[in-house]
One Martini backbone bead per residue (centre of mass of N, CA, C, O) as a GRO file, in nm:
protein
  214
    1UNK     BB    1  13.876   9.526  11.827
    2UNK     BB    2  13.578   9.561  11.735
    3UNK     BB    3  13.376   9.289  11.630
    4UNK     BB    4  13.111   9.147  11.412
    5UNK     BB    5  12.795   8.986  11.355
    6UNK     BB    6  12.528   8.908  11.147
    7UNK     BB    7  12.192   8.742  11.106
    8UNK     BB    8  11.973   8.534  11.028
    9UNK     BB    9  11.632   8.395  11.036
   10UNK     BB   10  11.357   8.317  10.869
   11UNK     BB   11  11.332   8.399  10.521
   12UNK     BB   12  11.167   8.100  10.418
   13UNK     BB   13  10.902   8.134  10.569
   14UNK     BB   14  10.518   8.171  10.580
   15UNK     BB   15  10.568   8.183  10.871
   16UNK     BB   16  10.676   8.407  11.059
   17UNK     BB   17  10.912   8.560  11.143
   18UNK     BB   18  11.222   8.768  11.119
   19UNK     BB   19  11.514   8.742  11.225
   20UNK     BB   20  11.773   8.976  11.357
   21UNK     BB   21  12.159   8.969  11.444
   22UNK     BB   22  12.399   9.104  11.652
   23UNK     BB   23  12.774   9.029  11.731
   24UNK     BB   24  12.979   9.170  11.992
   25UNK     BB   25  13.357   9.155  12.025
   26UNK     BB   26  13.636   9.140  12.090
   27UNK     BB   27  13.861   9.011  11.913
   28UNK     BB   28  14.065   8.859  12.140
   29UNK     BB   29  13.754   8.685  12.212
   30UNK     BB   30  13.673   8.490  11.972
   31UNK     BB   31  13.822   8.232  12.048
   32UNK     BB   32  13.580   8.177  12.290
   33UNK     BB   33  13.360   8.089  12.096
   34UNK     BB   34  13.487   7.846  11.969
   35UNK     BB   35  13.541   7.705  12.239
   36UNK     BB   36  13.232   7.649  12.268
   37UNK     BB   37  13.113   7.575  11.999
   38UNK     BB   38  13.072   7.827  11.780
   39UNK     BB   39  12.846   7.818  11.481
   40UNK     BB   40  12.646   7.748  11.249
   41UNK     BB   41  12.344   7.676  11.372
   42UNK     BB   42  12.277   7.427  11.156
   43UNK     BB   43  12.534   7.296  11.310
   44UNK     BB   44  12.298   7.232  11.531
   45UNK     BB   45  12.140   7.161  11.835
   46UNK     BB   46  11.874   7.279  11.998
   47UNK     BB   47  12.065   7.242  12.274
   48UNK     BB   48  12.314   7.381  12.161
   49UNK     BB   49  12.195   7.640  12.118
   50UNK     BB   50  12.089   7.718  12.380
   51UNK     BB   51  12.375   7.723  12.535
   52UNK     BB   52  12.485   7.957  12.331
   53UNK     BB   53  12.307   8.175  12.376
   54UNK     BB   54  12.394   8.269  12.688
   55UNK     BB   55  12.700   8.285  12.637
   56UNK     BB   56  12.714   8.496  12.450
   57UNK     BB   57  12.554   8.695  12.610
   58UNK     BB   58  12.794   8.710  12.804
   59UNK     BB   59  13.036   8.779  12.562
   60UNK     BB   60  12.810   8.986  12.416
   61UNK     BB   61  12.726   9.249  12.241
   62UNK     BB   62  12.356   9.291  12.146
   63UNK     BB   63  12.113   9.270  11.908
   64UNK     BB   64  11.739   9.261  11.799
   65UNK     BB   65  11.542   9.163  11.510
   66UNK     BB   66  11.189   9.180  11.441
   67UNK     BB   67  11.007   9.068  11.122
   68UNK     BB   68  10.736   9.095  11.026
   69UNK     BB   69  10.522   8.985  10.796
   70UNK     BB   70  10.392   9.275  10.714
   71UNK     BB   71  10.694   9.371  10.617
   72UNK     BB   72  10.741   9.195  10.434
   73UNK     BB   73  10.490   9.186  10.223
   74UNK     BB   74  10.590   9.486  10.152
   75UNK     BB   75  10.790   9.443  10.068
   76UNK     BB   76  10.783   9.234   9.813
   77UNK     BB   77  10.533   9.418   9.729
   78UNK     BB   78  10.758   9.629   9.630
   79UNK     BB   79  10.888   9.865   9.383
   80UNK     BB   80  11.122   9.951   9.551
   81UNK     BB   81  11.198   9.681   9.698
   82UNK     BB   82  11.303   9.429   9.875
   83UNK     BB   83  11.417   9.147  10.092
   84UNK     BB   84  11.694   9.212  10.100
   85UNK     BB   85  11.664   9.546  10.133
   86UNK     BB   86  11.560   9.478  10.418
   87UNK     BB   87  11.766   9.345  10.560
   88UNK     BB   88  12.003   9.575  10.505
   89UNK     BB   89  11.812   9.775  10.709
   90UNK     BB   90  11.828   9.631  10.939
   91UNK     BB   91  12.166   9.594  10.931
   92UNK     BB   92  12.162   9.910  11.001
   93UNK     BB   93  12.067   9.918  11.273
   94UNK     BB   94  12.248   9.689  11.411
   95UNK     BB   95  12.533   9.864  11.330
   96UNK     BB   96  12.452  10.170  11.469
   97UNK     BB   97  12.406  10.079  11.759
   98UNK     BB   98  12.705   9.932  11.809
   99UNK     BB   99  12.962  10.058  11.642
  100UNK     BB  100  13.179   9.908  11.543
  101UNK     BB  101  13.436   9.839  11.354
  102UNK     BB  102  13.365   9.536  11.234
  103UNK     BB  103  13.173   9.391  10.952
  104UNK     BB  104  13.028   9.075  10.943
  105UNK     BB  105  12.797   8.961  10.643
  106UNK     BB  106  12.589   8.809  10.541
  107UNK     BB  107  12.452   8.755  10.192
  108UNK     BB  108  12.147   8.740  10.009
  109UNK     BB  109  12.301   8.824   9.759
  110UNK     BB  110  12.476   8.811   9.457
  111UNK     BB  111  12.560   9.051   9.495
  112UNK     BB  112  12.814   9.230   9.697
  113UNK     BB  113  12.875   9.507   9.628
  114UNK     BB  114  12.587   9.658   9.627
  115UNK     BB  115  12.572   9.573   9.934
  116UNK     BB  116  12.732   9.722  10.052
  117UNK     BB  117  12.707   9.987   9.935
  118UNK     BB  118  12.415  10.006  10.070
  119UNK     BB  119  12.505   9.997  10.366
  120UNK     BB  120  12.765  10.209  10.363
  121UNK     BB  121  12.519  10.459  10.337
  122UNK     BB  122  12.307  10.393  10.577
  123UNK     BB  123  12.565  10.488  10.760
  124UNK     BB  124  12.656  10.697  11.024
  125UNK     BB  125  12.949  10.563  10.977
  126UNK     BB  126  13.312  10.383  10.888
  127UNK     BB  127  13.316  10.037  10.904
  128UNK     BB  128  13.462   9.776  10.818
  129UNK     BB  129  13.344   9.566  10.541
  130UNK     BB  130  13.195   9.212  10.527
  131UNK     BB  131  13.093   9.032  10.240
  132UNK     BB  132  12.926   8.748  10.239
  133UNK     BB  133  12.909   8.413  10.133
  134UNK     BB  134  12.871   8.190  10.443
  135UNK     BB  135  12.986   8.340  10.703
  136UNK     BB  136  12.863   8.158  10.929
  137UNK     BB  137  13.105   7.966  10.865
  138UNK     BB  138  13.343   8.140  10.854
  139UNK     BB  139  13.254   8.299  11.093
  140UNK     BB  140  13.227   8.294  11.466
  141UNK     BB  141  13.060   8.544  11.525
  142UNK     BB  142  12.834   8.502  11.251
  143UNK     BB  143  12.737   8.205  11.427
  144UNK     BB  144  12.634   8.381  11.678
  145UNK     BB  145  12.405   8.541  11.523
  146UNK     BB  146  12.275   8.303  11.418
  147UNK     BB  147  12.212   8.152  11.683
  148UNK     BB  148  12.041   8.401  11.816
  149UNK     BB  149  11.825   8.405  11.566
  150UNK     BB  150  11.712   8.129  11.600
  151UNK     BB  151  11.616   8.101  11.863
  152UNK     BB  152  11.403   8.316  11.887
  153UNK     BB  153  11.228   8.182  11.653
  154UNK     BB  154  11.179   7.957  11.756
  155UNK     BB  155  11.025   8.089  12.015
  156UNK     BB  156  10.813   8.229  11.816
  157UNK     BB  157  10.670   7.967  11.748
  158UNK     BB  158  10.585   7.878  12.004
  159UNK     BB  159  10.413   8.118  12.038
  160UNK     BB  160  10.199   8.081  11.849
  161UNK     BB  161  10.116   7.772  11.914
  162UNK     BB  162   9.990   7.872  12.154
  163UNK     BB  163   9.824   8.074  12.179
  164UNK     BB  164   9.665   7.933  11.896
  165UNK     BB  165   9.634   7.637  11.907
  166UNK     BB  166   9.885   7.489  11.718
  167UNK     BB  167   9.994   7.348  11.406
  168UNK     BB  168  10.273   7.400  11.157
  169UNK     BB  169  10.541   7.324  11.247
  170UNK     BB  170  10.752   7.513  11.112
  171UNK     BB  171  10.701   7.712  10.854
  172UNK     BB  172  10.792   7.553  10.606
  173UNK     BB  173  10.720   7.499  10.251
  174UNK     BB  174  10.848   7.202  10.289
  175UNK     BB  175  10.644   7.134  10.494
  176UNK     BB  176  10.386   6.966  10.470
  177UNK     BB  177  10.239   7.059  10.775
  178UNK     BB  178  10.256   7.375  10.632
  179UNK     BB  179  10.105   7.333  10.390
  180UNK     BB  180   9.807   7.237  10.524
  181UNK     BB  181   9.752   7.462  10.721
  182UNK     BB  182   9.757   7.657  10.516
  183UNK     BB  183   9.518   7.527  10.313
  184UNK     BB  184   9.288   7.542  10.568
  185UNK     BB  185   9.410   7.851  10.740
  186UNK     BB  186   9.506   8.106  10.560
  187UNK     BB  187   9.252   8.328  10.704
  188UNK     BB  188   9.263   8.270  11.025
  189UNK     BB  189   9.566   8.403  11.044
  190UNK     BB  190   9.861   8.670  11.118
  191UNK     BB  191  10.107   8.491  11.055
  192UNK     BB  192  10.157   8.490  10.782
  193UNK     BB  193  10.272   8.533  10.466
  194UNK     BB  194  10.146   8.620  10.149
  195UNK     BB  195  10.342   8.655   9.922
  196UNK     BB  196  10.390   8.397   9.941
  197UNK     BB  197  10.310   8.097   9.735
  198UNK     BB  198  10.158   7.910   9.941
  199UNK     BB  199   9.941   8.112  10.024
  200UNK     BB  200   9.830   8.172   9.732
  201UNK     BB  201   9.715   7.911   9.655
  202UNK     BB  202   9.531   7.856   9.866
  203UNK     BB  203   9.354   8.102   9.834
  204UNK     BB  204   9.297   8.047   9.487
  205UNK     BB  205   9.159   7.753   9.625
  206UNK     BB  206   8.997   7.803   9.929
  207UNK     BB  207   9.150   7.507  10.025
  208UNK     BB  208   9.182   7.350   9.789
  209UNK     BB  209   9.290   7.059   9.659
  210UNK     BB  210   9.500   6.998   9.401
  211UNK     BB  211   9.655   6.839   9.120
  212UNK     BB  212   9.968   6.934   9.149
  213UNK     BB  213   9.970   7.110   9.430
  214UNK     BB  214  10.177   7.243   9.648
   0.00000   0.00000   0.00000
């Protein structure tokens, strides 16, 4: 049986898209996964990262999707729509797309239930559904798929600070330096999430610090 894991990566910085990826295996070869030493990509290291990112795609089958800011955005302040549903709408193009057997999904909502009946509305076929939270710790394929979106995010962060010529940091709202690069250049690259608080901060103060903000 083909199982498949699911997976984001970037879904709470203020710059920089969020990446989606499916990995698929047959069951039987899940094992060479774990062996290889493929977990959730959080509990590795950037060169752990690195090296597995390879492995995996010579042992899996895959699909990547980046999210730009201005999808985000659009889902964000839509009142049809949020975040979470944006999500499962791209995990729904990912396993469209390679048709596993079996499809293992970290769960970004609180609902588990009603997450998965909306995946499994929007799919062209009816593969056997796992929506679980922390699914990436638990489950070998869906730590795959986490270590594959993760590089490619971190990859994508890198072309944006050359292309742009700067530093911002990770581009998580908890980094000081993606704070302060917030705050003073917010109107000036396209590369924000606008609707995050970060961002809206910075605009509604015009880039001035007050105290006790940001």
């Amino acid at each position: 049986m083909i199982i498949a894991g699911v997976e984001e990566a970037g879904r709470g910085p203020v710059i920089g898209p969020m990446v989606m990826a499916i990995a698929c295996v047959n069951e039987k070869d899940e094992f060479k996964l774990k062996t290889l030493g493929v977990k959730d990509s959080k509990l590795l290291t950037p060169l752990q990262r690195e090296r597995l990112y390879n492995e995996i795609k010579d042992l899996c089958d895959y699909h990547i999707i980046k999210v730009s800011p201005k999808e985000i955005d659009s889902a964000v302040n839509s009142e049809d729509t949020n975040l979470n549903w944006l999500e499962a709408d791209k995990a729904v193009v990912l396993i469209n797309k390679l048709k596993p057997k079996r499809v293992i999904l970290d769960c970004p909502s609180t609902n588990l239930k009603e997450y998965k009946k909306y995946i499994q509305k929007r799919l062209k076929y009816k593969p056997k559904i796992v929506v679980e939270h922390k699914a990436d710790v638990k489950y070998t394929i869906v730590g795959a798929a986490s270590i594959l979106a993760k590089v490619v995010r971190d990859n994508e962060i890198k072309k944006l600070k050359a292309k742009h010529k700067v530093n911002f940091g990770s581009g998580y709202p908890s980094d000081p330096l993606t704070i302060e690069f917030t705050r003073k250049n917010y109107n000036k690259y396209p590369f924000f999430r606008q609707s995050w608080e970060t961002w809206q901060k910075a605009k509604k103060h015009g880039g001035q610090k007050k105290l006790g903000e940001f």
